[in-house]
N, C-alpha and C positions, 0 to 999 in steps of 0.2 A: 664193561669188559669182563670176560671170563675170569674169574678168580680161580681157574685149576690150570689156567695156562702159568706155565713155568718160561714164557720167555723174557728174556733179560730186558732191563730197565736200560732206556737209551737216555743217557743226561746229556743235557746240552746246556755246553759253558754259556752264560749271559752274555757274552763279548763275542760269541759266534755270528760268523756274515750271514747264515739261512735263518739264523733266531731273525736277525734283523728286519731280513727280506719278507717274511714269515708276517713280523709286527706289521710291517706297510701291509701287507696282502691283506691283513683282517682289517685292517683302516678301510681298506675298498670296499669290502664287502660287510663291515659294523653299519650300513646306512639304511635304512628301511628302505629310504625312496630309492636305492639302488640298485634295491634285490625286488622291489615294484615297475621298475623298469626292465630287469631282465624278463619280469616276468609277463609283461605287455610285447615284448620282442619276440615273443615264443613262435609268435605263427606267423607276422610278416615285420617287413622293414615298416619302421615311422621317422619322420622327419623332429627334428629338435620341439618343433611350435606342437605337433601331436604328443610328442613325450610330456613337455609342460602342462598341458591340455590333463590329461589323465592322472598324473602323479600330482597335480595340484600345487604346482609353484611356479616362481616364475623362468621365464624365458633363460633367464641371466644363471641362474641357482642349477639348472638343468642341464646349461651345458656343462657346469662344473662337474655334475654328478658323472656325465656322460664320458667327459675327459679320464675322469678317477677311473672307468671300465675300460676305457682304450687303452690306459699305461698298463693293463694286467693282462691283457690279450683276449677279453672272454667278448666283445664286438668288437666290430669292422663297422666304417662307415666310408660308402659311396653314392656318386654323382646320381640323381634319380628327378623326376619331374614333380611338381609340387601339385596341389588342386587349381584345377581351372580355377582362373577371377576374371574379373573386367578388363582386368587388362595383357590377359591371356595368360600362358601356361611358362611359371618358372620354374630355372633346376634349385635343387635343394640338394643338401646332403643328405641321406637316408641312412638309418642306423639300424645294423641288423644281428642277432647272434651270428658268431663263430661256429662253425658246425664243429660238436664235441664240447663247444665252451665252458659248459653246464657241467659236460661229465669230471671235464679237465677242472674243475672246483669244485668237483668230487673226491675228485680220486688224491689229488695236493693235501685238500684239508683232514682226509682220511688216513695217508700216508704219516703226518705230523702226530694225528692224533692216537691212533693202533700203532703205533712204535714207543708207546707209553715214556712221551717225550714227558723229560721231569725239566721243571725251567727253576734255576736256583732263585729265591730271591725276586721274584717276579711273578706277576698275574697273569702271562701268557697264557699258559695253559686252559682256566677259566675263559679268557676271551675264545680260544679258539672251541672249544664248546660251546660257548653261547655260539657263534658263528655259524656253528655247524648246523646246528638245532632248528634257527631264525632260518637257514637257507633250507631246512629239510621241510618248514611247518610251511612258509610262503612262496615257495617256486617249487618244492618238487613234491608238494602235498603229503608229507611223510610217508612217499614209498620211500620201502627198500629195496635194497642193490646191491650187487656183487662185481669187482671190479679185477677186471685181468689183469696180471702183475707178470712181464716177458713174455719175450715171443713173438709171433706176427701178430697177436691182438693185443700186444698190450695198452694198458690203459682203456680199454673197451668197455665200455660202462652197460650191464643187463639191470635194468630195473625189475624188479620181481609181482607181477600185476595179477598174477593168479593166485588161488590157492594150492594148486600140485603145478611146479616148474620140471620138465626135463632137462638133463644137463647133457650135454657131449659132445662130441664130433659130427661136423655136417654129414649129413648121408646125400652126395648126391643123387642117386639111385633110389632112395627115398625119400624125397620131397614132401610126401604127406603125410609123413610116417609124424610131422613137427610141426606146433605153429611160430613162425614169424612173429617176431617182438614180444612172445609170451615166454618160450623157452630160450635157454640158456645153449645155447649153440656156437662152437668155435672153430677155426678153421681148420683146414686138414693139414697144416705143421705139426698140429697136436695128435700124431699120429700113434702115440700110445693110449691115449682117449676113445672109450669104445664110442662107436656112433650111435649119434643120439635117439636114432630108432630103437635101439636095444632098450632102453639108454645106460647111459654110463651109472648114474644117479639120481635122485629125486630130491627137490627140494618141496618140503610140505607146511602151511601155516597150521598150525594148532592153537587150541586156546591159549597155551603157555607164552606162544612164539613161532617162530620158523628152528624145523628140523633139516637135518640131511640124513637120508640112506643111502648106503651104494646096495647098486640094482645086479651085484655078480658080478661087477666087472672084472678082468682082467690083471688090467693094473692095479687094480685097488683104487681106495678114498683114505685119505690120511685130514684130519681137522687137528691143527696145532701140534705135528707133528705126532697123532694118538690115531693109531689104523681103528676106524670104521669097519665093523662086523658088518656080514652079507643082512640085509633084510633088517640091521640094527636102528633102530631111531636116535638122533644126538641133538640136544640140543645147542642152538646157534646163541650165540653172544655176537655185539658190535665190536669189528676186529678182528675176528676167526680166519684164520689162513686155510684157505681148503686145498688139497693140492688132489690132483686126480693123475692117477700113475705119478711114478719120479721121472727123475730127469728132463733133459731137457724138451723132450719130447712127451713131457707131462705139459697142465696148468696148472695155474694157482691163481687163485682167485681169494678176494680179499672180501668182507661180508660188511655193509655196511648196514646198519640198523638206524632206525630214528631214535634219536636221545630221547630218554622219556623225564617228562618236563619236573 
């Protein structure tokens, strides 16, 4: 976390219902084999006997794991056909990600954690670190990510895979002005958001870390409530609120970094 960000400590009473809900949620995801199965699920559905098969237990132990994923919402499972045998072709349940699943235990464990929740009395806190860490090192290879907070994208998870990200508003009319799944692209609600052909900003890796500049926009770039100079380079902390223009007709975007071990 940035140590020059000035915002408030959120304490949360230990007898709070989201502490609680919180503790179950990291139960789900404290399991290796759990977050080895999300991470077999990534490209298509498998049935319970292939999950066992690859995470290396049994039958029985697997579907436990599999249930623990369904009470939290992050897969689905539906009716699907099994592999040919001898005695022809059955249905099976087949188990697939949630489209967004991933991001949606992004963006939860991120929300809890950049809100410098203080847990009185309690090891919460450390678990949901660890949690965070184990899901960032085993399923999403420690990329980082920036995630929309309001609006019609919100929750919209941009993983950061280049070294120079542009950030903005879609340009319909220029379409190749941007690449798809590299840059940071938002819808056109964000209509104080210069488009991202301009772009609005850049995000850059340097050896330190990941920067932001704003690229002259309009609106402005504000990190932590602290205005971004035109052409300025800032260093990015895990938890960074960036917000591009105000109001509601701004974004904000929340920075997520990989914990370092």
């Amino acid at each position: 976390m940035n140590p020059s960000d000035k915002s408030p400590t959120l304490i949360v009473p230990d007898e709070s219902d989201s502490l609680e809900e919180l503790s179950d949620y990291l139960d789900v995801l404290s399991s290796s084999a759990r977050l080895r199965i999300l991470k077999f699920l990534e490209k298509k559905p498998r049935d319970a006997r292939s999950i066992s098969k690859e995470i290396e237990t049994s039958y029985e132990n697997t579907k436990k794991h599999l249930d623990k994923l369904l009470s939290i919402g992050v897969i689905k499972k539906e009716a699907g056909l099994g592999a040919p045998t001898s005695k022809g072709i059955h249905p099976v349940w087949q188990y697939s990600l949630v489209p967004g699943g991933l991001e949606a235990i992004i963006r939860n464990l991120s929300i809890f954690s950049n809100t410098r929740v203080t847990v009185l009395g309690s090891e919460i806190a450390k678990r949901l670190d660890s949690v965070r860490g184990t899901l960032s090192k085993e399923v999403l290879g420690n990329m980082p990510a920036v995630i929309v907070l309001g609006g019609p994208d919100d929750a919209k998870v941009f993983m950061l895979r280049e070294d120079v990200v542009r950030i903005g508003r879609v340009d319909p009319e220029n379409r190749t002005s941007f690449r798809p799944g590299v840059d940071v692209v938002v819808s056109e609600g964000y209509s104080a958001v210069t488009r991202v052909s301009r772009p609005h900003a850049l995000f850059t890796r340097s050896k330190g870390g990941w920067v932001i500049e704003d690229s002259g926009s309009t609106g402005g770039t504000q990190v932590n409530n602290r205005k971004v100079q035109k052409n300025t380079k800032i260093a990015l902390q895990d938890g960074d609120l960036i917000e591009l223009a105000k109001g509601v007709s701004g974004v904000k975007l929340l920075v997520v970094l990989p914990l370092k071990s």
